[in-house]
C-alpha positions as CSV (number, residue, x, y, z in Angstrom):
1,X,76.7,189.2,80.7
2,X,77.6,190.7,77.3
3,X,80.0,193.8,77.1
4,X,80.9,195.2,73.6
5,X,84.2,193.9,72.4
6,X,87.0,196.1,70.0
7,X,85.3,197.7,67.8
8,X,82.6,199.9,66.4
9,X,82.3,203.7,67.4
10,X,79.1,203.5,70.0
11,X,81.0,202.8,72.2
12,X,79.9,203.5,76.1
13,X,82.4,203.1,78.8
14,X,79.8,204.0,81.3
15,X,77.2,201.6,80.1
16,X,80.2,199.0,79.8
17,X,81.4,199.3,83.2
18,X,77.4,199.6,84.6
19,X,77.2,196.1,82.7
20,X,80.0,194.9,84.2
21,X,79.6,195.9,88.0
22,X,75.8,194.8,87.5
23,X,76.9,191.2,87.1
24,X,78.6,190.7,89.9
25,X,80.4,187.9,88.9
26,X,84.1,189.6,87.9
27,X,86.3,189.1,85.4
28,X,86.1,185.5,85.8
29,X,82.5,185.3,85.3
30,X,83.6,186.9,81.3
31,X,85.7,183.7,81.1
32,X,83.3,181.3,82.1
33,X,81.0,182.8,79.8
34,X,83.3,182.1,77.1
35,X,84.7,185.5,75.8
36,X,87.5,184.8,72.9
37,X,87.5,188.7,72.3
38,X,89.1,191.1,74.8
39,X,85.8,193.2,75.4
40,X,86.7,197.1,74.9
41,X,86.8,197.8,78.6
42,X,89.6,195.9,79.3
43,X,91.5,197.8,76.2
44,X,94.6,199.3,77.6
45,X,96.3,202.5,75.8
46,X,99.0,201.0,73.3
47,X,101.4,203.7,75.6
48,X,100.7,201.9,78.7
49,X,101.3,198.6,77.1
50,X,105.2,199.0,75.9
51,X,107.2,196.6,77.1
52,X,111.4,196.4,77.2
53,X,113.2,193.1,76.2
54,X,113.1,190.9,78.4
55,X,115.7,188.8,77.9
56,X,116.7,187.4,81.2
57,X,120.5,187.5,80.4
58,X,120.0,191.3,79.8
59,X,118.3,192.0,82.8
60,X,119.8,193.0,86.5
61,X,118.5,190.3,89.1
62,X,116.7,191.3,92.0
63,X,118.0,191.7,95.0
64,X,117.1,187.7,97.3
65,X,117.7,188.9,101.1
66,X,117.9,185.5,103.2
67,X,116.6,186.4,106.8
68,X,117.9,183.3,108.2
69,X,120.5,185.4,109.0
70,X,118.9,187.2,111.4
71,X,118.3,183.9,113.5
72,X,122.6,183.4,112.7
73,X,124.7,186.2,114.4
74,X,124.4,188.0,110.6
75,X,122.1,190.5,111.7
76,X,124.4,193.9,110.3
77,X,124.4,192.2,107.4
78,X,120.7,191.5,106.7
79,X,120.0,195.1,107.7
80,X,122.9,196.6,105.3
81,X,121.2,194.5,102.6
82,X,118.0,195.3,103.6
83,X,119.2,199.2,103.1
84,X,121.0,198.9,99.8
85,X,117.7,197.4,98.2
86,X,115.4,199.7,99.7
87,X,117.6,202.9,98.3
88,X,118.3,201.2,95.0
89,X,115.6,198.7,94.1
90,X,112.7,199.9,96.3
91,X,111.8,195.8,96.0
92,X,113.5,193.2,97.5
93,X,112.8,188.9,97.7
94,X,113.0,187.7,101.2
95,X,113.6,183.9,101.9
96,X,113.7,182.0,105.1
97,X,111.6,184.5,106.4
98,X,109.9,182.2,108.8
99,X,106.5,181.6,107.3
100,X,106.1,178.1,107.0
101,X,105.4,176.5,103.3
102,X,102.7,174.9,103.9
103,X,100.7,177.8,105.5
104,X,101.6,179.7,101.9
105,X,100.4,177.0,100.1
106,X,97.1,176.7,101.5
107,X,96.5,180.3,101.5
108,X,97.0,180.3,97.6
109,X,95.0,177.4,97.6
110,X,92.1,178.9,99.3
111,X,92.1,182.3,97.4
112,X,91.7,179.6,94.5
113,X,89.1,178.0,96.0
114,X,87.0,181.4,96.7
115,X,87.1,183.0,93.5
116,X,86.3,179.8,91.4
117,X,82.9,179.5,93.2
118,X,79.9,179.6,91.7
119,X,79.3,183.7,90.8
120,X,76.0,183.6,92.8
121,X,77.8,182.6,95.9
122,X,80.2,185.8,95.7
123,X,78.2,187.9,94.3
124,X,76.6,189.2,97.7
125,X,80.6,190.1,98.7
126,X,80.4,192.5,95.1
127,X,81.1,196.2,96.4
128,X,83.4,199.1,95.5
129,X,82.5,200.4,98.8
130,X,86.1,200.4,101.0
131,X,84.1,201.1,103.9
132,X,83.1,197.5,103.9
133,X,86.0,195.5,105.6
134,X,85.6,192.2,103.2
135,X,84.7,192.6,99.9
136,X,85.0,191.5,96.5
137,X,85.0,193.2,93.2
138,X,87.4,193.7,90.2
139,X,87.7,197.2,88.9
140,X,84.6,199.1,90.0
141,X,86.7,201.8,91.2
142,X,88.2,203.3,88.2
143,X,88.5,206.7,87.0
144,X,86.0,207.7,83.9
145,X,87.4,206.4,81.2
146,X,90.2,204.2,82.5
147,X,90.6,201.1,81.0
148,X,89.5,198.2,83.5
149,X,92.3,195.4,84.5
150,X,92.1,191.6,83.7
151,X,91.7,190.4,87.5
152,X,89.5,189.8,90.5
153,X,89.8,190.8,94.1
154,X,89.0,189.5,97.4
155,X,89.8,191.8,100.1
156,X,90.1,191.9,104.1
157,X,90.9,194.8,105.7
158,X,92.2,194.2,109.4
159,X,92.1,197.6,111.3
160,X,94.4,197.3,114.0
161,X,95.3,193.9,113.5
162,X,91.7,193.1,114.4
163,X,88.6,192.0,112.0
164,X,85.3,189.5,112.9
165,X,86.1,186.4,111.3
166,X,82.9,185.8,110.7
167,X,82.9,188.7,108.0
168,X,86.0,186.5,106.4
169,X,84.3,184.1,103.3
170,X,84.2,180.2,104.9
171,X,85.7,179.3,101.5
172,X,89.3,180.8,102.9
173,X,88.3,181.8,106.3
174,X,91.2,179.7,107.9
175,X,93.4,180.2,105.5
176,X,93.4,184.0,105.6
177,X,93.3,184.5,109.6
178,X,96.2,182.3,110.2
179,X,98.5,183.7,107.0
180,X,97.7,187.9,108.4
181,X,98.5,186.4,111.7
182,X,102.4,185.0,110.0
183,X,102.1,188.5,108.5
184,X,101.8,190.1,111.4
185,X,104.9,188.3,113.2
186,X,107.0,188.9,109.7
187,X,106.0,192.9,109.7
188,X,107.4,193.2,113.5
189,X,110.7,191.9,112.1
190,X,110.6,193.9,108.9
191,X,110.0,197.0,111.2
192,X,112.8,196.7,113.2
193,X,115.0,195.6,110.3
194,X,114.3,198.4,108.5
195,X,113.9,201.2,111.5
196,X,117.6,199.8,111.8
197,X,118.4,200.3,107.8
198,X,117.3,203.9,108.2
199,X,119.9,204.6,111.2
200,X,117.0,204.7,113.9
201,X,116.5,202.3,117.0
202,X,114.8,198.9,115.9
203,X,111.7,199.6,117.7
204,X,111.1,203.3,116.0
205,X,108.5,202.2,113.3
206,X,106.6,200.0,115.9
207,X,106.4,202.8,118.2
208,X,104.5,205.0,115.3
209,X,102.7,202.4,114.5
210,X,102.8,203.1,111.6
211,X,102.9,199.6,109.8
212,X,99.3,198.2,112.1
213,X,96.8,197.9,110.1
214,X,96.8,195.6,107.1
215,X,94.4,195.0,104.0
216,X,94.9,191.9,102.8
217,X,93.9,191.4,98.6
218,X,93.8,188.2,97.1
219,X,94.0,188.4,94.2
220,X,93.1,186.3,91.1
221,X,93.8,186.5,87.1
222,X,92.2,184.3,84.9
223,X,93.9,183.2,81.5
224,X,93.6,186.4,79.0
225,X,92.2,185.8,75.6
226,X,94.3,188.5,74.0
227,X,96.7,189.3,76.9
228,X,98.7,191.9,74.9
229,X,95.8,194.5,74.3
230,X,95.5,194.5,78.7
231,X,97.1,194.4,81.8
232,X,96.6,192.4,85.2
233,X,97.5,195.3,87.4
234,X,98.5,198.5,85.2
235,X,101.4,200.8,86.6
236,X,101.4,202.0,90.0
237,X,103.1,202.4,93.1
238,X,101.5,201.1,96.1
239,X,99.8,204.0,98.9
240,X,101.4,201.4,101.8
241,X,104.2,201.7,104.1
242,X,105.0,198.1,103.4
243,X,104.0,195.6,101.1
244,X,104.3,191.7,101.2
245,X,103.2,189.5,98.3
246,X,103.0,186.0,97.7
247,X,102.8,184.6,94.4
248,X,101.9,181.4,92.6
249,X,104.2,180.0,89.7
250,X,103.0,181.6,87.3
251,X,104.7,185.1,86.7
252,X,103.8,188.2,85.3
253,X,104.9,190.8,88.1
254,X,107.1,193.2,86.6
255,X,108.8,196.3,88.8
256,X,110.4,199.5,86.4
257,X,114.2,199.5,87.3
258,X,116.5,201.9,85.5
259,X,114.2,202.8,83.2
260,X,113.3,199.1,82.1
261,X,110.6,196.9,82.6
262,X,112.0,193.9,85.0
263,X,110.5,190.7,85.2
264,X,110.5,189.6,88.8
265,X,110.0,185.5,88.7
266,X,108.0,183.6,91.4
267,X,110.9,181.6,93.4
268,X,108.9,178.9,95.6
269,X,108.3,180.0,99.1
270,X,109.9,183.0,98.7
271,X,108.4,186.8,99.5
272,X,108.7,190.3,97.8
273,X,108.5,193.1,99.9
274,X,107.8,196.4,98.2
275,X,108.4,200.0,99.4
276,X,105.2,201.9,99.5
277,X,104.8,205.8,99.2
278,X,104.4,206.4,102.8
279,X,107.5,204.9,103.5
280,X,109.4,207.0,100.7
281,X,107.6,210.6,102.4
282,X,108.7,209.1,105.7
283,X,112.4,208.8,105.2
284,X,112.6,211.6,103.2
285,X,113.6,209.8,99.8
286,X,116.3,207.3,101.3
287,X,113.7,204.3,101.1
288,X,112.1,204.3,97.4
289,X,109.2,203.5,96.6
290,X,108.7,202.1,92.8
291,X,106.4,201.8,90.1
292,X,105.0,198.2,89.4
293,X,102.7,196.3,87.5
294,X,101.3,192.9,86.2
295,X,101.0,191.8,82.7
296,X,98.3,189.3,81.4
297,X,98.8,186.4,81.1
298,X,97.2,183.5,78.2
299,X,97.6,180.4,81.3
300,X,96.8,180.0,84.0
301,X,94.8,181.6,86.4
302,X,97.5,183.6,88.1
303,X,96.9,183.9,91.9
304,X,99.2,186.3,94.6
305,X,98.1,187.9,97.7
306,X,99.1,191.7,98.4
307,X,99.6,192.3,102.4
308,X,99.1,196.4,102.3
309,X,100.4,197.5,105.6
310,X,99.3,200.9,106.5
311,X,98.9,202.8,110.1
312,X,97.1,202.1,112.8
313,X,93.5,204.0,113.4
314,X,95.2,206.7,116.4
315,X,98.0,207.0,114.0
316,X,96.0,207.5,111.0
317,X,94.4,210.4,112.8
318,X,97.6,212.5,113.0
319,X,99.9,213.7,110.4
320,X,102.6,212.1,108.8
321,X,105.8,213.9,107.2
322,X,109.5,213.2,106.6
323,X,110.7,211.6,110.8
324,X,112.6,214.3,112.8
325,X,115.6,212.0,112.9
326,X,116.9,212.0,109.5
327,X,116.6,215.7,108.6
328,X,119.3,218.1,108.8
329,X,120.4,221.3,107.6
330,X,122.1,219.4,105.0
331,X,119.0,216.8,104.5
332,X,115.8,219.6,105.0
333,X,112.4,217.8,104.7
334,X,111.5,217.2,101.1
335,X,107.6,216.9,101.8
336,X,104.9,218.4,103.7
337,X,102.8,217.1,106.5
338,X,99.6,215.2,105.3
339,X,97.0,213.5,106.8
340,X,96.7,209.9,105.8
341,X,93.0,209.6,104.6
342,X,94.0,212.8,101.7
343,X,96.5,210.8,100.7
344,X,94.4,208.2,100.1
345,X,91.6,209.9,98.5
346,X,94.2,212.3,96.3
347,X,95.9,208.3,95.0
348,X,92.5,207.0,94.4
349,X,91.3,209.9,91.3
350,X,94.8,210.6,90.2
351,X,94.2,207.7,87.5
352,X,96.1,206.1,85.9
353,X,97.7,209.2,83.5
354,X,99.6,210.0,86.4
355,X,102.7,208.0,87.7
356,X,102.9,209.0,90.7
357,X,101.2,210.8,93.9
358,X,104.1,212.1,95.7
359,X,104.9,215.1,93.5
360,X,101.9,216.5,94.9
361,X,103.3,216.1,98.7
362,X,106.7,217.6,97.8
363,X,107.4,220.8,99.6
């Protein structure tokens, strides 16, 4: 596979990204092929690259939430701290959240293990199709002239909790049914911890079942040969209620706080849990949901896993808005109703030019 690299003036982003898709093989396949020249496709805008100092002693800390107190007679206070970062920070680490090491370990092991097979073995998995439960690509999806991002993605999309295994790669097959299943068991807690945080009773968010389904990305981000002219994962916020991510030792996730680009360092065993959109239209702005990113990175390969939690298939099929509960004539909603699958599709051409989806929900 050979893509056209910085410079020159013919440049074709549609031949480029035909050329790339065609090959199946990802990102990683440009790596093992040897590229020491960022090819023009993975280009971002000099804009989207700025970056604040990031000297750690100039930089707030993220909020580390330790759920053991849950298990201690601390509850109130996990749930207050649970609230102050959701309305602040929007991202929070969790530790002693009950999923064992060694099950987190594995699972970044297998992700590993997948994506550094040979390209012909994955290559049948190679679809931007998100009907297709498991699949793998890298950045088919992108909006005509988007730049494309340095990373590779294996997802598995469990509707209702439920997916046929067999659809699941044998490479991490184990790995990923029994690390959704400690997601699963962690997301009941979070719901009721946060349905708790946002004044309601702690089985409100389970009861709209609004938190599950679950699309699970692993997600993989070989070294960069020129790791300033790209990103990993360009700016976003996420479409989920939740979020849950696991990531290696390597680093590179960065969430904007303030107005500043915060590094947010991998702490062994630990998770970060992310507000999504849904949850900020749903609580009528008292949750936040923020804009995050990942920068490229010249070792490693990076590896994390995203856990997108999003609503069920009976929910899906009904409307969503700001909950009853926490409106007032002194709080009125802030967005209209919306079906989930609009949202969806409206996220997915926005691009990348725009920050944001849920000005367009806002009432």
């Amino acid at each position: 596979m050979v893509l056209s690299c910085n410079g020159g003036d013919a440049y074709d982003w549609a031949k480029a990204v035909k050329e790339f898709d065609e090959a199946k093989s990802g990102v990683k396949g440009l790596v093992d092929a040897g590229v020491t020249e960022l090819p023009r496709l993975f280009v971002h805008p000099a804009e989207h690259l700025l970056n604040n100092p990031t000297d750690p002693a100039l930089q707030p800390e993220l909020p580390t939430i330790d759920f053991a107190g849950l298990r201690q007679g601390r509850r109130r206070e996990v749930v207050e701290a649970v609230r102050r970062a959701s309305e602040e920070w929007g991202f929070f680490r969790i530790v002693n959240h009950g999923v064992p090491r060694q099950t987190m370990d594995a699972m970044l092991d297998a992700v590993r293990r997948f994506h550094e097979q040979p390209a012909e073995v994955k290559a049948p998995l190679y679809s931007d199709d998100s009907r297709r439960r498991v699949r793998f690509n890298s950045n088919s999806a992108i909006r005509e002239n988007d730049a494309a991002s340095w990373r590779d993605i294996l997802t598995c999309v469990f509707n209702d909790d439920e997916i046929d295994r067999e659809l699941i790669p044998e490479a991490c097959r184990e790995e990923v049914l029994e690390y959704v299943g400690r997601m699963i068991e962690l997301r009941e807690t979070m719901a009721e911890v946060m349905s708790e945080a946002l004044g309601l009773p702690s089985n409100y968010l389970s009861e709209i079942e609004c938190m599950k389904s679950e699309a699970m990305a692993c997600l993989y981000y070989p070294v960069c040969p020129e790791p300033q002219k790209t990103l990993g994962t360009p700016k976003h916020s996420d479409t989920t209620f939740l979020t849950l991510l696991m990531q290696d030792t390597i680093g590179g996730l960065q969430i904007l706080h303030g107005g500043q680009w915060v590094n947010v360092p991998p702490v062994p065993g630990a998770l970060i849990a992310n507000i999504g959109d849904l949850m900020q239209i749903i609580s009528n702005d008292k949750f936040i949901s923020v804009e995050h990113r990942v920068v490229a990175q010249p070792v490693g390969p990076r590896i994390s896993v995203a856990c997108f939690f999003t609503p069920s298939m009976s929910a899906a099929a009904k409307p969503f808005g700001p909950i009853k509960e926490l409106l007032s004539d002194e709080k009125p909603a802030i967005y209209r109703k919306f079906m989930f699958r609009d949202y969806c599709q409206y996220y997915k051409i926005k691009g990348q030019d725009v920050s944001s989806a849920l000005p367009h929900y806002k009432i």
